[in-house]
DOBA-850343 format. One record per residue (C-alpha): x, y, z; residue in one letter. Coordinates in steps of 0.001 Angstrom, whole numbers, padded with zeros to 6 digits, always signed. Layout:
REM DOBA-850343
XYZA
...
//
This chain:
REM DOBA-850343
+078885+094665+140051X
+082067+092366+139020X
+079518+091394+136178X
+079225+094789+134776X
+082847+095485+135069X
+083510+092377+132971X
+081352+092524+130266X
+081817+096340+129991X
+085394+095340+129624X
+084676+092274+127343X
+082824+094595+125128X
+085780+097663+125065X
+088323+094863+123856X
+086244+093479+121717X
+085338+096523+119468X
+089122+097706+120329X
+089589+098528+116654X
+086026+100573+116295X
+087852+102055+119524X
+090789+103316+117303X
+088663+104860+115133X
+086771+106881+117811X
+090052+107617+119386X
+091195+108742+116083X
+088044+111159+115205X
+088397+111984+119227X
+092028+114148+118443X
+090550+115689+115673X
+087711+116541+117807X
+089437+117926+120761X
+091921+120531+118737X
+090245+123186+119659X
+090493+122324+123640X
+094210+121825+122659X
+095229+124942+120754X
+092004+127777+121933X
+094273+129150+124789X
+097523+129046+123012X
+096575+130935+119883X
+094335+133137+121602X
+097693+134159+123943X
+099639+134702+120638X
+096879+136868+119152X
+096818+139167+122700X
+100805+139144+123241X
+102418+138946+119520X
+099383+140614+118083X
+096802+142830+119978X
+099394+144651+122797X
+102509+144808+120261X
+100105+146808+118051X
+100187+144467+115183X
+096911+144145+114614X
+096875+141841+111506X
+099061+139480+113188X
+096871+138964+115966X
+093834+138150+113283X
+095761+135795+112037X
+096654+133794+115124X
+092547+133799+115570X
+092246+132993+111940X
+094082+129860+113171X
+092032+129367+116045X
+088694+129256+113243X
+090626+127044+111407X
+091176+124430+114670X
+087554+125078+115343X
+086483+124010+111490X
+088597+120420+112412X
+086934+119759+115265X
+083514+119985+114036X
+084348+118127+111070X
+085846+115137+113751X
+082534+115661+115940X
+080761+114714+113492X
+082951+111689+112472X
+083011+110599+116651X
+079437+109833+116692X
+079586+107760+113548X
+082142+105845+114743X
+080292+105695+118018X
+077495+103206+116610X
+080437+100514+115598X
+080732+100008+119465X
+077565+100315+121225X
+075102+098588+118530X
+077102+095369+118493X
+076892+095660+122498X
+073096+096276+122369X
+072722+092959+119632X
+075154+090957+121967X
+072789+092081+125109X
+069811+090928+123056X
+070715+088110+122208X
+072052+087225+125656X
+068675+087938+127463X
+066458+086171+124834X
+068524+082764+125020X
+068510+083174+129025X
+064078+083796+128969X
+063898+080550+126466X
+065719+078386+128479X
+064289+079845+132087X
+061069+078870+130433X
+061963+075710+128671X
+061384+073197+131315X
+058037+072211+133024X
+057589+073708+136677X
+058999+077383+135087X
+057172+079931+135950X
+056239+082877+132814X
+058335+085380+132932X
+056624+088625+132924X
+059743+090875+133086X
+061290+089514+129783X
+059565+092246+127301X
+060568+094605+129531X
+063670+093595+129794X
+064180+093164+125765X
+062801+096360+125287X
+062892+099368+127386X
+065674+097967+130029X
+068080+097169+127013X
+067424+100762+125708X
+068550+101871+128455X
+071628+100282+128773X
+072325+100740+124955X
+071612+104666+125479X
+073658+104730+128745X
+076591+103024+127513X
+077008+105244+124697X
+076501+108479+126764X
+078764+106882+129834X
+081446+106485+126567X
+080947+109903+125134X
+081308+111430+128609X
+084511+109616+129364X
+086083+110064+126035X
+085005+113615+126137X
+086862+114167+129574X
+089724+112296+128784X
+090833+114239+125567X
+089142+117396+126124X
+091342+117226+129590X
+093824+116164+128028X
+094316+118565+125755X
+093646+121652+127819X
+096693+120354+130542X
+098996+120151+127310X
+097676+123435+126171X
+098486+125098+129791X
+102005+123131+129629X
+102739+124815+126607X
+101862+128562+127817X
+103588+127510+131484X
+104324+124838+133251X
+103781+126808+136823X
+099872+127704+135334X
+099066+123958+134301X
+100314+123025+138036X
+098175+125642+139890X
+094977+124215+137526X
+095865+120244+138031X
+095721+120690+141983X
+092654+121586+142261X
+091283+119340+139158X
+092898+116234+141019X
+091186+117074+144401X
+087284+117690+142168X
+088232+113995+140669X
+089033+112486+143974X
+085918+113788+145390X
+084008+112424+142961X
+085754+108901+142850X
+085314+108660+146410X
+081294+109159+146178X
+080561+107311+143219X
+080446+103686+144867X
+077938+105018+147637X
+075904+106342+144449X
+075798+102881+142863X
+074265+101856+145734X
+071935+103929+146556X
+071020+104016+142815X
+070237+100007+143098X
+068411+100712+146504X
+066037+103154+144584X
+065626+100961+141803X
+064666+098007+144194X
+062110+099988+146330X
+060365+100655+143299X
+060277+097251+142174X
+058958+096167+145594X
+056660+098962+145968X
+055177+097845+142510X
+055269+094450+143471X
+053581+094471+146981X
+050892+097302+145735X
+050059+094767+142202X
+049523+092128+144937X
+047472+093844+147314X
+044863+094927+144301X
+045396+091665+142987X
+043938+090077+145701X
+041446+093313+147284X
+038800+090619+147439X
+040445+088111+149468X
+041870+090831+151875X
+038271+091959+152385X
+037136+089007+153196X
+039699+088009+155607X
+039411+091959+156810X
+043202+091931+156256X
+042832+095657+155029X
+044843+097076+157657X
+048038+094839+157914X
+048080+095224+153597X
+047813+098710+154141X
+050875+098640+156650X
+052661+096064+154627X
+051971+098688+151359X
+052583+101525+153234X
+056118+100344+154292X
+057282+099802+151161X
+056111+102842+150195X
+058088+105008+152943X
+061662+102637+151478X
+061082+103832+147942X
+060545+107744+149509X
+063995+107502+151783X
+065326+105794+148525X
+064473+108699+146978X
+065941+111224+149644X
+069158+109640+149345X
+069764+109433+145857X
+068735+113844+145781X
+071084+114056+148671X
+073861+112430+146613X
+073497+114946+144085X
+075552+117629+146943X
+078519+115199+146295X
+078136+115766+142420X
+078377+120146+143342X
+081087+119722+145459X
+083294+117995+143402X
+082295+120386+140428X
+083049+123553+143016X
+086321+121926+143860X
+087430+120552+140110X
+085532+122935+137746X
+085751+126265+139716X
+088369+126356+141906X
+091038+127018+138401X
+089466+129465+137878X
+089579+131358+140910X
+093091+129944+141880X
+094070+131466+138156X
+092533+134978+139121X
+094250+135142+142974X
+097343+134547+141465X
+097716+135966+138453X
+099847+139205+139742X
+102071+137131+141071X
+102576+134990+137983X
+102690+138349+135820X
+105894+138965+138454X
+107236+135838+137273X
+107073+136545+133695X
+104008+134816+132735X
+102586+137297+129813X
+099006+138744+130090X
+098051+136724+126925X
+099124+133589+129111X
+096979+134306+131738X
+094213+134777+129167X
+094750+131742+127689X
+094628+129893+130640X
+091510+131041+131701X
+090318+129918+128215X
+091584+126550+128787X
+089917+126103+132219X
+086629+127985+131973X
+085927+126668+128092X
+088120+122984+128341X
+088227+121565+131257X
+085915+122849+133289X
+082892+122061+130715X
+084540+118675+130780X
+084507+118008+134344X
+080678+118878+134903X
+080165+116680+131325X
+081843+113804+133661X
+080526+114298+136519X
+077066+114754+135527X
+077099+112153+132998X
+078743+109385+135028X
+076466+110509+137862X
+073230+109876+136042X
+073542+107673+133168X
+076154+105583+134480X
+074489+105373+137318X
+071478+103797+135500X
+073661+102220+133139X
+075480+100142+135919X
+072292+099363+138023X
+070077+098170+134871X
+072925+096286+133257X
+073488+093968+136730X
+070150+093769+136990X
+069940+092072+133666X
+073046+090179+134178X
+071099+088713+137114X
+068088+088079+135066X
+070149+086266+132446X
+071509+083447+134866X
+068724+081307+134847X
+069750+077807+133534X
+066815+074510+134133X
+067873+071893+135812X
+070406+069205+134026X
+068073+066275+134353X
+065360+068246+132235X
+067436+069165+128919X
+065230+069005+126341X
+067269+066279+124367X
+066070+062930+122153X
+068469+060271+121886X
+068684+059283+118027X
+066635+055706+118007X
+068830+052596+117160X
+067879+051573+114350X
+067196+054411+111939X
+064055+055664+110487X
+062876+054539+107266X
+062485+058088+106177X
+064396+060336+103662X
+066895+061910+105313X
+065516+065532+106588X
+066369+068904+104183X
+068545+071212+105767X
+069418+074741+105435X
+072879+074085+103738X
+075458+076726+102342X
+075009+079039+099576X
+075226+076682+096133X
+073093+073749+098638X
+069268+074138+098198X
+067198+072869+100708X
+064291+070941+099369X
+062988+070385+096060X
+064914+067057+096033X
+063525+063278+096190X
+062318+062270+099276X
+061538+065653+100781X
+058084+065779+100239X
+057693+068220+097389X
+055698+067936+094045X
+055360+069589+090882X
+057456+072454+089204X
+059029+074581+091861X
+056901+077883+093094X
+059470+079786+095205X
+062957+079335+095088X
+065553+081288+097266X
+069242+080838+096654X
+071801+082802+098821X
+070054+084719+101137X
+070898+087102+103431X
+068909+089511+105363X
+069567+091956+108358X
+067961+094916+110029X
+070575+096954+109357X
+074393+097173+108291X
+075731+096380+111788X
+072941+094109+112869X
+072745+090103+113054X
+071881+088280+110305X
+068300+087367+110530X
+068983+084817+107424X
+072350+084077+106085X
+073490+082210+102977X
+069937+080304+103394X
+068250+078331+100292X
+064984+076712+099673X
+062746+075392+097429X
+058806+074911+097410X
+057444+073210+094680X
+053927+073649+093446X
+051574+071290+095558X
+053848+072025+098776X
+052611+072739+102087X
+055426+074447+104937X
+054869+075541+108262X
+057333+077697+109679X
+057805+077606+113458X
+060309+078888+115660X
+060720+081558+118944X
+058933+084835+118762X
+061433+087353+116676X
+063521+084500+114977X
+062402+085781+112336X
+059556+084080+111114X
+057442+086923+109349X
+060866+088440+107777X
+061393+085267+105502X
+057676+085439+104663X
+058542+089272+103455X
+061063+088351+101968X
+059401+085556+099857X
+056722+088143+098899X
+058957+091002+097693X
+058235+093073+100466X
+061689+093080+101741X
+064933+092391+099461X
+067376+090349+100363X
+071352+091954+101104X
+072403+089127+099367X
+070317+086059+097119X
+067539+085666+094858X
+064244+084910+095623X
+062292+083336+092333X
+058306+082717+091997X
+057787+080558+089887X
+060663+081502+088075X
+060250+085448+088460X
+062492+087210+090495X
+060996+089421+092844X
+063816+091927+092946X
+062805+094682+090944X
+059576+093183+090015X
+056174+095469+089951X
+053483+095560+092358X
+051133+094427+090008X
+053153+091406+088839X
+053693+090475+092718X
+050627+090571+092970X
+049924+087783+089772X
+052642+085446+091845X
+051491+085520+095578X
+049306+086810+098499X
+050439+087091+101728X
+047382+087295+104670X
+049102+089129+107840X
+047853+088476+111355X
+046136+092128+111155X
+043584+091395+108641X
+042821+094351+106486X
+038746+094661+106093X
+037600+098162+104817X
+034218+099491+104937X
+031835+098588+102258X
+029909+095295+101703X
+030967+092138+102259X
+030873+091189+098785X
+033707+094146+098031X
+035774+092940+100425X
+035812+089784+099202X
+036540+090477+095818X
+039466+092999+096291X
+041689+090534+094212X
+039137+088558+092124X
+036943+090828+090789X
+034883+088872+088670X
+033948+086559+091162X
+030228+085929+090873X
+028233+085349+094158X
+027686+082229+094115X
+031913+081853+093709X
+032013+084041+097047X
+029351+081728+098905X
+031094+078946+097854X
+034844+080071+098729X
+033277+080844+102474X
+031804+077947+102759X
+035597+076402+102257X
+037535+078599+104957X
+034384+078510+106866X
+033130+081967+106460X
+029656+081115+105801X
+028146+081319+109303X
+029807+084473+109404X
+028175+085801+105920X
+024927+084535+107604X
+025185+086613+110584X
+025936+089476+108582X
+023227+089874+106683X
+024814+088019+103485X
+027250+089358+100614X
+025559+092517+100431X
+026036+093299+103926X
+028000+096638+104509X
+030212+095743+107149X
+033065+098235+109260X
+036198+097431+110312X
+035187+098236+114126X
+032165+095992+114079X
+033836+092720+113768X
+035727+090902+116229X
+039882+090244+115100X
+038755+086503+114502X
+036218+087190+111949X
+038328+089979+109850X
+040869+087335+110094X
+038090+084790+108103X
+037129+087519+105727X
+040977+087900+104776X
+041439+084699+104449X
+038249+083956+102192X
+039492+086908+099858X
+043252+085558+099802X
+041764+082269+098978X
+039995+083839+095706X
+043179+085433+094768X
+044612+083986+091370X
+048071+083759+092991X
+049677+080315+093164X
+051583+081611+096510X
+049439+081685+099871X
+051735+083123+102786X
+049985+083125+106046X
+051959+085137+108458X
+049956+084163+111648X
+046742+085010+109603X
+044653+082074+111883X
+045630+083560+115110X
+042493+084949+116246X
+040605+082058+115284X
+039466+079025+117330X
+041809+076048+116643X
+038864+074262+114698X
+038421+076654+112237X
+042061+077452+111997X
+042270+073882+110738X
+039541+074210+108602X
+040933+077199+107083X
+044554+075555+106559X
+043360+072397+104889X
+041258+075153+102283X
+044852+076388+101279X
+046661+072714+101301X
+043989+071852+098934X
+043805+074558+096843X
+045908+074555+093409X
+049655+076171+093817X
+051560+076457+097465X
+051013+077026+101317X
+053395+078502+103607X
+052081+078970+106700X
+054044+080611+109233X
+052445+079009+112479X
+051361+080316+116043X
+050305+076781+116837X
+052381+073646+116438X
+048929+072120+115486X
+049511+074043+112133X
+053009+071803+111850X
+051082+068708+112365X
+049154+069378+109192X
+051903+070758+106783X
+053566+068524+104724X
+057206+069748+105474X
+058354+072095+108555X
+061060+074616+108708X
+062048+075391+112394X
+064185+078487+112960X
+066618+076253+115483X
+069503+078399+116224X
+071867+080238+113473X
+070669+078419+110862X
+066866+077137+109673X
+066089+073291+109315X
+063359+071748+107796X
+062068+068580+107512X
+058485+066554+108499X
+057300+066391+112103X
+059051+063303+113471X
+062155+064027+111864X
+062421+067372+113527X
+061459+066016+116919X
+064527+063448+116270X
+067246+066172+115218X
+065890+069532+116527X
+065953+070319+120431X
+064168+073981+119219X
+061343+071573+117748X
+061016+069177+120610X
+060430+072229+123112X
+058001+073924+120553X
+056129+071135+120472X
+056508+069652+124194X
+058795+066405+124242X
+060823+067762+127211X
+061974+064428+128071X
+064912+062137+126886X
+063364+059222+127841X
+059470+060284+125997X
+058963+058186+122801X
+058600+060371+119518X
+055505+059085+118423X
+053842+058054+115771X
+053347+060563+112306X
+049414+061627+112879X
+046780+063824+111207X
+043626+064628+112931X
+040561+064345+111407X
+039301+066652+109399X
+036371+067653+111593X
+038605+067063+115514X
+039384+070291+116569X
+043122+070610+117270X
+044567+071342+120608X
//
């Protein structure tokens, strides 16, 4: 557990000054735990039993007032809360997705199965845990806080009679909590090798038929059953621990308050002190004891045991002798030199030498995108230009993001910062229907609706004749498809094709579009590689601009420039200039080895399938 106790750590002094600010909001929060028993003793002793009746409405008056604050800071803690633990979950992220690239960048690795899990629901966790484990602990700490300085203030004998037993609840506790971490990770790892041994078993039910191996799988099953039960039995058993320290901590005040309350009336203590002291126990710390105990008990708990677990996960490195790394050749390439993703004011592209032709078709200058105001930059400060006749592929890791720069060049996301341009039109505030004029973007869920074939097709061309639509399948290689159908007057439903040929339909109507801009955002996917070619050679050749972003390094091989999302910053360039300068590149498209040769530029022929 060093691991968690580190990073945890790490992560407190690294958001120390979002820290402040919770602290801050935190005081105004807890005023009410600090002044409830004081003013309420004021009200009873100046007020209520000296028969001044106003007076003691306005000492509560006071106490509405303190309550007011505290909401107000309540609701300023858990905005200030978000500065600390989204940064964590990003960090986490970004930690675990680097860790499953590499543990599967080097031949002999085996898939990792775990890693969407892990990227998903086991980082929720920990993001969701870690901010409870923080409200819980800030919670106890001022709320605490304030009620001992609250009971100072009324009487210093009171606060001592209520901090004895408070200590002895905490020390129980404290003393518990490591066997609960453990017993937490045993439970969690009896389920993972219950789940494990049972997947194999009915993995494999045929084999352990045949050898009539039922009975020892059984046993074998059965045994890891009976660990995840006792697992089970222990962790409900530790939950006595959690009562008796709340008996001792929470409830012994109070009781130690009643007992010994006519003796502290003989020393002078006032009845409204009394009061109030009961108010700060029973409605301060007492509520913030079983907030502790409970929370640390079951979220930290999880929140400890997940976050080692993925700490564990993240330490897989390949082996030195198989870094995926190309020594520059001696003499250098008689290429241009490649376009890269420069500053803002530095446009990638567009330039001699890199491949494009004709007036430019999309321009971006400046941009910036994230998923929200606290998250990474998915794009920052990034330019391009694609000129008309242009043909990118954009390649990279799943979630690099990919399909948000081909939003972004369509207008369905804006930019926080930058311009994106078609053909000289910004798409920032631009309508629908002009969009629509400038570019078409195919997703990988093709969109078919039910009617005939022939409506489908013409959803943005409709004038298209039919011999037009015959002729534009015959291109993408829809016409084997419109054969099978029944022709153009076929009514088809989205539920009677296969993914694969909604995906040809899409692209056969995107290919009739007037737009100068074709996006393919993993439109091909569902296609066989042949056709896949077939349909990206329709778009190169077709009049305005491709960008294809590509499921298949096959599709790089064919574009005419590639962008690679390779770390914090996109670079583009052709194929064997990327597999010279970009290690992301050279594992996308398998050169694992230094000593491999690049080889040679190539383009299959037209009718080779593609691997």
């Amino acid at each position: 557990m060093t691991g968690v106790r580190r990073l945890t750590w790490q992560v407190l002094v690294d958001r120390r000054a979002a820290l402040t600010r919770l602290a801050g909001w935190s005081v105004a929060e807890s005023l009410p735990a600090l002044l409830s028993g004081y003013l309420t003793a004021r009200a009873v002793d100046d007020g209520f039993l000296a028969g001044r009746f106003g007076t003691g409405l306005a000492w509560l008056a006071g106490l509405a007032v303190a309550i007011a604050v505290g909401a107000w800071g309540t609701g300023r803690v858990y905005r200030s809360l978000g500065a600390v633990v989204e940064p964590f979950r990003d960090d986490l992220t970004t930690r675990l997705v680097r860790s499953t690239l590499v543990g599967a960048g080097y031949p002999g690795s085996r898939s990792d199965s775990t890693a969407v899990a892990r990227l998903t629901h086991q980082v929720e966790v920990v993001r969701d845990t870690f901010g409870g484990l923080l409200m819980v602990v800030r919670g106890f700490l001022f709320a605490a806080g304030a009620a001992l300085l609250g009971l100072l203030a009324l009487a210093p004998v009171v606060a001592a009679l209520v901090a004895g037993p408070l200590l002895a609840g905490l020390v129980v506790f404290g003393t518990a909590l490591p066997a609960m971490v453990r017993h937490q990770r045993d439970l969690v790892v009896a389920g993972e090798e219950f789940a494990r041994s049972a997947g194999a078993a009915l993995a494999a039910h045929r084999d352990v038929v045949a050898a009539r191996a039922g009975e020892r799988i059984v046993g074998q099953v059965g045994r890891r059953v009976a660990a995840q039960a006792t697992a089970e039995r222990t962790v409900s058993r530790m939950a006595a621990l959690r009562s008796l320290s709340l008996g001792v901590g929470g409830w012994s005040p109070v009781a130690v308050l009643l007992l010994a309350a006519p003796w502290l009336v003989r020393q002078g203590v006032t009845a409204g002190a009394v009061l109030g002291a009961l108010i700060y126990v029973s409605t301060g710390l007492r509520p913030a004891l079983h907030a502790l105990v409970h929370g640390v008990g079951g979220g930290g708990l999880r929140y400890v045991v997940t976050l080692d677990r993925l700490l564990g996960a993240a330490q897989v490195t390949p082996p030195p002798a198989r870094t995926p790394q190309v020594a520059p050749p001696a003499v250098a390439p008689q290429v241009a030199p490649p376009a890269v993703a420069a500053p803002a004011g530095q446009p990638v592209g567009g330039g001699p030498g890199t491949g494009t032709v004709g007036r430019p078709a999309v321009r971006l200058r400046g941009l910036t995108f994230r998923y929200g105001n606290r998250a990474r930059a998915v794009l920052d400060r990034f330019d391009l230009d694609l000129a008309e006749g242009d043909h990118l592929a954009v390649v990279g890791p799943s979630g690099a993001g990919k399909s948000t720069l081909a939003a972004l060049m369509a207008g369905l996301l804006q930019p926080e910062q930058g311009t994106v341009r078609l053909t000289g039109v910004p798409t920032a505030g631009a309508s629908p229907t002009v969009l629509a004029r400038l570019r078409v973007l195919v997703p990988q869920e093709a969109y078919v609706f039910t009617a005939s074939l022939a409506d489908n097709l013409r959803y943005l061309h409709p004038e298209a004749d039919e011999r037009t639509l015959l002729a534009a399948l015959d291109v993408v290689g829809g016409g084997p498809l419109a054969a099978r159908l029944g022709g153009l007057s076929a009514r088809i439903t989205p539920g009677g094709l296969s993914a694969g040929e909604r995906q040809v339909i899409a692209a056969t109507r995107a290919y009739l579009s007037p737009a100068r801009l074709v996006l393919l955002d993993e439109a091909t996917c569902h296609l066989d590689p042949a056709t896949e070619a077939q349909v990206e050679r329709a778009f190169a050749d077709r009049p305005g601009a491709l960008v294809v972003v590509a499921h298949r390094i096959s599709s790089a091989l064919r574009a005419r420039r590639v962008l690679v999302f390779d770390g914090d910053r996109p670079v583009t360039g052709t194929h064997d200039e990327l597999l010279t300068r970009s290690a992301t590149y050279r594992e996308l498209a398998g050169y694992w080895d230094r000593d491999i040769p690049v080889p040679e530029r190539h383009r299959p022929a037209p009718a080779t399938p593609l691997p």
